[in-house]
C-alpha positions as CSV (number, residue, x, y, z in Angstrom):
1,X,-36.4,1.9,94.1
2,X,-36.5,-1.6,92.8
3,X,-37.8,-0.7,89.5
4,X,-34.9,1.4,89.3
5,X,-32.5,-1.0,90.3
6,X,-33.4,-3.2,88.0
7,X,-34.0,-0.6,85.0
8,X,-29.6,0.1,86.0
9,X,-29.0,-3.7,85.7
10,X,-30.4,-3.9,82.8
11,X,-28.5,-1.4,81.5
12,X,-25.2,-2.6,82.5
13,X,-26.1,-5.7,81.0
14,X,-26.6,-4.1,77.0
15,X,-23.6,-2.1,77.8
16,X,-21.6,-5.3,79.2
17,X,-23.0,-7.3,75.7
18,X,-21.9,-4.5,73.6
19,X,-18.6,-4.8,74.6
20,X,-18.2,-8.3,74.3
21,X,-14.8,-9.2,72.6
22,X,-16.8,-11.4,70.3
23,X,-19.0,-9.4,69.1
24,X,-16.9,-6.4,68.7
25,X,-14.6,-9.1,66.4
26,X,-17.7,-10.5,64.5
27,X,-18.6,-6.6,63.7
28,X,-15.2,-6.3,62.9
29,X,-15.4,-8.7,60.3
30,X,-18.5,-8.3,58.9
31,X,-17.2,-4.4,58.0
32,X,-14.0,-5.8,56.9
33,X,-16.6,-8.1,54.6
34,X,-18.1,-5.3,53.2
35,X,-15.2,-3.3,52.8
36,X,-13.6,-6.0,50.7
37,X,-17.2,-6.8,48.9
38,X,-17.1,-2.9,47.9
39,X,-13.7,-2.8,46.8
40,X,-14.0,-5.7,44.4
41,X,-17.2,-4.6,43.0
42,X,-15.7,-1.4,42.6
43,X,-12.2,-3.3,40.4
44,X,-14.7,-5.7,38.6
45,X,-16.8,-2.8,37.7
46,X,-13.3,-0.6,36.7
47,X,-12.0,-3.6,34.7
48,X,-15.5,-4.3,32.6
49,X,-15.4,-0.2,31.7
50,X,-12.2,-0.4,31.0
51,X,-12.2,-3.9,28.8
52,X,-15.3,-2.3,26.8
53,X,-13.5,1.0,26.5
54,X,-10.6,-0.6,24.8
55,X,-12.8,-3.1,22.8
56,X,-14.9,-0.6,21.6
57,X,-12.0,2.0,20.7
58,X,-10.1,-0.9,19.2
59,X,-13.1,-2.4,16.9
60,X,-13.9,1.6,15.9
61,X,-9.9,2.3,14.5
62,X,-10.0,-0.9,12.8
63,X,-12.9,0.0,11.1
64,X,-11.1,3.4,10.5
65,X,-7.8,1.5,9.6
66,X,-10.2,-0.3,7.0
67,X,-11.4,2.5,5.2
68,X,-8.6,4.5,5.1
69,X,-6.6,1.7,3.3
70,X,-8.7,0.9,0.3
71,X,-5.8,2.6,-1.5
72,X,-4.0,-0.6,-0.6
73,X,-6.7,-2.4,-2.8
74,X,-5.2,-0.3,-5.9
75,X,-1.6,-0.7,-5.1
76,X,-1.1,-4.4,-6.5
77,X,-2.5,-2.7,-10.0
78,X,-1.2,0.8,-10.0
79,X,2.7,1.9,-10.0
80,X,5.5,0.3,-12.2
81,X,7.0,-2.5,-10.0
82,X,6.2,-0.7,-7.1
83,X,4.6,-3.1,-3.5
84,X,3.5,-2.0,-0.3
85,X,4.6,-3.9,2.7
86,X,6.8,-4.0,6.0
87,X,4.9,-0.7,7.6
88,X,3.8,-1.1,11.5
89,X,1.1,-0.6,13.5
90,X,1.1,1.6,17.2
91,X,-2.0,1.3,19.1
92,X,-2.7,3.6,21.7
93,X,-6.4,3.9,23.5
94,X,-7.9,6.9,21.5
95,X,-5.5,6.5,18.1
96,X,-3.2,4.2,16.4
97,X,-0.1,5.3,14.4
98,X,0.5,3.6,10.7
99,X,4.1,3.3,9.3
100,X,3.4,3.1,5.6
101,X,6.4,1.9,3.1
102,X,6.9,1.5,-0.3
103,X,9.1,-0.7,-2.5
104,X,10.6,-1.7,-5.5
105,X,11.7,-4.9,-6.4
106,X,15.1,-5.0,-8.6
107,X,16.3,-8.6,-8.8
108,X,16.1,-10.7,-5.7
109,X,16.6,-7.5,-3.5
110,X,14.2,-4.1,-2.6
111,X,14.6,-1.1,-2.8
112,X,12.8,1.4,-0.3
113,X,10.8,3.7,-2.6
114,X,8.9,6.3,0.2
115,X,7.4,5.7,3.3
116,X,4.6,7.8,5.0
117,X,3.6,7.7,9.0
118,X,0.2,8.7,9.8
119,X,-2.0,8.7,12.7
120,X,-5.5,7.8,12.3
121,X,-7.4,9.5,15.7
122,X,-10.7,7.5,17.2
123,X,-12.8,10.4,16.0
124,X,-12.2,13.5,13.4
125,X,-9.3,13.9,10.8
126,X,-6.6,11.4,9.7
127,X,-3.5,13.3,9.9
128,X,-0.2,12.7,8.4
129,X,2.5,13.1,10.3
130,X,5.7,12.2,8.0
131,X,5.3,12.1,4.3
132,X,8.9,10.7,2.5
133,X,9.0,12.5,-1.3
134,X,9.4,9.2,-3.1
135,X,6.3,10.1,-5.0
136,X,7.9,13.1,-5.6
137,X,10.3,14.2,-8.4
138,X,13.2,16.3,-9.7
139,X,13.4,16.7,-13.4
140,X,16.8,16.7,-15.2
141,X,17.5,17.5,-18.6
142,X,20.2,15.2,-19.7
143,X,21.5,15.8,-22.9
144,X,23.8,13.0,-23.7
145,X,20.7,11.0,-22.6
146,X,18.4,13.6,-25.4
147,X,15.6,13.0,-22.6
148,X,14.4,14.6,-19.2
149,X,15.1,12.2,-16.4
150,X,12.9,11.9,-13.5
151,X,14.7,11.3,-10.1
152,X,13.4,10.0,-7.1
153,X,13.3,12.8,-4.6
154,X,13.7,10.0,-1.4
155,X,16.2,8.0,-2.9
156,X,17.9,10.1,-5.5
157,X,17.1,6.8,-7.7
158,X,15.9,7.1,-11.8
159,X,12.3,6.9,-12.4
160,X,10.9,4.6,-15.2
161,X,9.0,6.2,-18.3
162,X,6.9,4.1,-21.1
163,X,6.4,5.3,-24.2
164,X,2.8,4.9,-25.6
165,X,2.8,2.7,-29.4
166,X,1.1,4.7,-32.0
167,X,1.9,8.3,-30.8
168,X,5.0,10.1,-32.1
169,X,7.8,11.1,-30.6
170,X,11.0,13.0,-31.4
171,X,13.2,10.8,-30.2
172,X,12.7,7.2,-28.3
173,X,15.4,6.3,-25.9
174,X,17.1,2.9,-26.3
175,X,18.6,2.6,-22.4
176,X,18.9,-1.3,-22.7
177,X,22.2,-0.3,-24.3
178,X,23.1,1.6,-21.4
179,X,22.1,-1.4,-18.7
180,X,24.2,-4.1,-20.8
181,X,27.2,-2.1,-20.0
182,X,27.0,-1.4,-16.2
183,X,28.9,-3.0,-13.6
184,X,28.5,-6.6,-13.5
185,X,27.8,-6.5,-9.6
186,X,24.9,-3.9,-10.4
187,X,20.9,-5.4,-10.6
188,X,19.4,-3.0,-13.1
189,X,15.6,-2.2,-13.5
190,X,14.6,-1.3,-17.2
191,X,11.3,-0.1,-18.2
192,X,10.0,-1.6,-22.2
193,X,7.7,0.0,-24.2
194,X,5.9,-2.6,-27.1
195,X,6.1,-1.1,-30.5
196,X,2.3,-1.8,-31.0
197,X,0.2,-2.9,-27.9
198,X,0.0,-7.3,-27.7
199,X,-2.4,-9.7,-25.4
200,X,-0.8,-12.0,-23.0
201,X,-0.1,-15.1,-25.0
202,X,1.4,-12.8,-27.9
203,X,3.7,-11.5,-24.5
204,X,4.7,-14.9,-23.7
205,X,5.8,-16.1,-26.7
206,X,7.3,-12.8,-27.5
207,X,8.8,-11.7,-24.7
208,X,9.3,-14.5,-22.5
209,X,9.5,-14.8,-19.1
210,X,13.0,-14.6,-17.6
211,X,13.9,-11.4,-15.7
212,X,10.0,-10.2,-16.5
213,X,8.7,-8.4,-13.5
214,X,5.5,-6.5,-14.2
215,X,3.4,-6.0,-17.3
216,X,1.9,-2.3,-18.5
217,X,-1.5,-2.4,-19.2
218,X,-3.4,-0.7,-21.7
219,X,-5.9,1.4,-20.2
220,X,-5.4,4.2,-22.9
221,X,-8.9,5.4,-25.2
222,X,-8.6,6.6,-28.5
223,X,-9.9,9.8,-27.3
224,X,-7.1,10.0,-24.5
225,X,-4.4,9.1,-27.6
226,X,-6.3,11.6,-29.6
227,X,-5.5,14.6,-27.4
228,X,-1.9,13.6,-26.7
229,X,-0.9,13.3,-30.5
230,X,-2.8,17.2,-31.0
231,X,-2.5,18.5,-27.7
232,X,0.9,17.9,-26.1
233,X,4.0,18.8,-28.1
234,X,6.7,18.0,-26.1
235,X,8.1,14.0,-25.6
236,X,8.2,14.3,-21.9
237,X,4.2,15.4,-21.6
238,X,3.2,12.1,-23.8
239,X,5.2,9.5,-22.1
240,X,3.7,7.7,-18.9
241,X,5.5,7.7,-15.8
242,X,5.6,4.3,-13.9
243,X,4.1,5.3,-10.6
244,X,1.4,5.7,-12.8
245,X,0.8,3.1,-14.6
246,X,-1.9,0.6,-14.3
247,X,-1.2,-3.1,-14.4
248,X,0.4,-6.2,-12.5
249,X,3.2,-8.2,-10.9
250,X,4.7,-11.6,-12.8
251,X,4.6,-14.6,-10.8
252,X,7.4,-16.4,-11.6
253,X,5.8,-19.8,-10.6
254,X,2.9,-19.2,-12.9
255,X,4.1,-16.0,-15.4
256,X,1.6,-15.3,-17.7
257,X,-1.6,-17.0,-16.1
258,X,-5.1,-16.0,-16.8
259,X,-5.8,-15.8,-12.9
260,X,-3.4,-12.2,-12.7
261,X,-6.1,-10.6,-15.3
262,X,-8.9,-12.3,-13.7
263,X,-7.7,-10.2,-10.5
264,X,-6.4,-7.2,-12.4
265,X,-9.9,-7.0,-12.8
266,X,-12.0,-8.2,-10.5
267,X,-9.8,-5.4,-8.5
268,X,-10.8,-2.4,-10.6
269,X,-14.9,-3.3,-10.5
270,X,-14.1,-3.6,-6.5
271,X,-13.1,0.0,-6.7
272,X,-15.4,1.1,-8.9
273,X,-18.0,-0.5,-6.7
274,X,-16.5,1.1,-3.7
275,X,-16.3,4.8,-5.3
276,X,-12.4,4.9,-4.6
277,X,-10.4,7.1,-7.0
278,X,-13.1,7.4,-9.1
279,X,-12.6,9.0,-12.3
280,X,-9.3,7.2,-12.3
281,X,-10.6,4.2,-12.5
282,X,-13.5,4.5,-14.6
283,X,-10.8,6.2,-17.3
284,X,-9.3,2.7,-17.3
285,X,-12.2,0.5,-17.3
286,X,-13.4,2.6,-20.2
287,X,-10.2,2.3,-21.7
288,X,-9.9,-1.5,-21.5
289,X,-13.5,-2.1,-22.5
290,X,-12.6,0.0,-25.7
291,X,-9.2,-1.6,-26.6
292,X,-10.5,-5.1,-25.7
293,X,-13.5,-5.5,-28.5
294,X,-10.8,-5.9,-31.4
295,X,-9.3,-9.1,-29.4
296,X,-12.4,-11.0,-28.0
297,X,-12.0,-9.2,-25.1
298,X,-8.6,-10.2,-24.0
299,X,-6.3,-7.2,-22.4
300,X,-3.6,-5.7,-24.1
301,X,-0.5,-4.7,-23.0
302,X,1.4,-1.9,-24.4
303,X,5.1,-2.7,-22.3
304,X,6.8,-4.1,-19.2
305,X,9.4,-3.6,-16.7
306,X,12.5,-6.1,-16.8
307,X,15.4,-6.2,-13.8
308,X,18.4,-8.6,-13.8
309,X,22.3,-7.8,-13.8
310,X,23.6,-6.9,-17.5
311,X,24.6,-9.8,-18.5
312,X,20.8,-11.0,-18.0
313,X,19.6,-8.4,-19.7
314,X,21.1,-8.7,-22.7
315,X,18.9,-10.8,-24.5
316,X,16.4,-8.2,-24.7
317,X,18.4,-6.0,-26.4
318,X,17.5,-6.4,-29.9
319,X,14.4,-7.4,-29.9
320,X,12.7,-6.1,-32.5
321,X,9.1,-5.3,-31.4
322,X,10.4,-3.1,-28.3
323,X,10.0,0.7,-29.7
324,X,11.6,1.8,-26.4
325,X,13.7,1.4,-23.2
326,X,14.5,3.7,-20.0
327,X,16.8,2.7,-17.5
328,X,15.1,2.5,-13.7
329,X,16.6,2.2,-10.7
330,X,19.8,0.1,-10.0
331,X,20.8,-1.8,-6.4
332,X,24.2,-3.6,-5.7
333,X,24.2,-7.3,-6.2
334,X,25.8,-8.1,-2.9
């Protein structure tokens, strides 16, 4: 009976202890400890996934982004008076959206040329969501003008022309006269074609710098001339259009410096190097390694493009060497 008694006491006791108050609060807070360890091991945890996730995504569309704008090596050398700027970037985790634009400068103020929005995913195909149609083109016979003018489809603005020296053509537009005789309030791009194709000092001294924009390079072989004097019989098929035409901007600070053909270059063997646009570009390297060997390998230049208000342009009118002029794209002063 004692043992008993003492087996019930004993009990009461490790049921009394278990509901002590104090250690019912000190289990309390040792759960509410875990609890809390649990929870920020789980946020810590969420937040170092997350961080990598975004890291990673953002380090792989950059690299995208970096690939997919090795065109933007070729525009400073390729397209009359024509820059790429001002576009935007939108990130999101698994893509990031691109505003592309395009401009041309006419004076001291630009013109919006075409823009192009596209959205380069984490993984598979870069997809364009808005193309403009500034590379793209109405043709216009204009009679009093004895030419077909190309407008630009975004802008409705005129599209510049050169005329290549040496080939022939049935009739060579002389749009300078034209430009003189606009609105004084008007800036007024002109493209020049060179009656026979000069190096950059023989530009300077020529042609000066004042109003000069961008220079034409010549990136034309003798077989490419070849085929266009036999081949093509109409003027319009033997003229080059700006937006294709290889070559460079004027700094007015330092016009004609050897440091733009020192890049002009050192851009197309980066190209080249990188595979981009290929065949275009081996076309002109070939085309300036053959025209160079008559000049001690200095580049030639077969025209330029020229903006200013009339009364600027004016002293370009009669000079003698330029075999042609078209009339580009015009922007109000003010």
């Amino acid at each position: 009976m004692s043992d008993k008694r003492v087996s019930k006491e004993e009990d009461k006791k490790e049921i009394d202890f278990m509901s002590n108050p104090s250690l019912q609060l000190a289990v309390k807070k040792s759960k509410r400890k875990q609890t809390f360890k649990y929870i920020g091991i789980t946020v810590f945890t969420t937040i170092v996934l997350l961080y990598v996730l975004i890291s990673g995504s953002q380090y792989i569309l950059n690299q995208r982004i970096e690939v997919s704008s090795e065109k933007s090596l070729l525009d400073p050398i390729y397209g009359a008076n024509l820059s790429s700027g001002g576009g935007s970037y939108n990130y999101d985790l698994f893509s990031v959206t691109i505003d592309e634009r395009t401009f041309k400068t006419v004076g001291n103020r630009s013109i919006l040329w075409d823009t192009k929005i596209k959205k380069i995913p984490l993984f598979g195909r870069i997809e364009t969501l808005n193309q403009g149609s500034g590379m793209v083109h109405t043709i216009s016979l204009d009679k009093e003008a004895h030419r077909y003018i190309r407008y630009n489809d975004f802008n409705n603005e005129r599209k510049i022309d050169f005329y290549y020296p040496g080939l022939r053509y049935d009739y060579l537009p002389h749009e300078l006269d034209i430009a003189t005789d606009l609105d004084k309030n008007k800036l007024i791009e002109v493209a020049i074609s060179f009656d026979k194709p000069m190096t950059l000092a023989e530009v300077s001294k020529q042609l000066g710098n004042k109003n000069v924009i961008w220079l034409w390079v010549d990136t034309s072989s003798k077989a490419q001339m070849h085929r266009m004097e036999k081949e093509l019989d109409s003027d319009s098929l033997k003229t080059k259009g700006g937006g294709g035409a290889f070559g460079f901007d004027i700094n007015p600070q330092e016009p004609y410096s050897n440091q733009h053909e020192e890049f002009f270059m050192r851009t197309l063997k980066e190209l080249k190097k990188k595979g981009f646009r290929k065949s275009l570009v081996n076309e002109a390297l070939k085309g300036i390694e053959e025209n160079t060997r008559s000049t001690e390998g200095k580049i030639q230049y077969n025209g330029a493009v020229v903006t200013g208000t009339a009364e600027e342009l004016k002293r370009f009118q009669d000079l003698p060497f330029i075999r042609a002029s078209v009339l580009g794209a015009t922007i109000d002063k003010y």
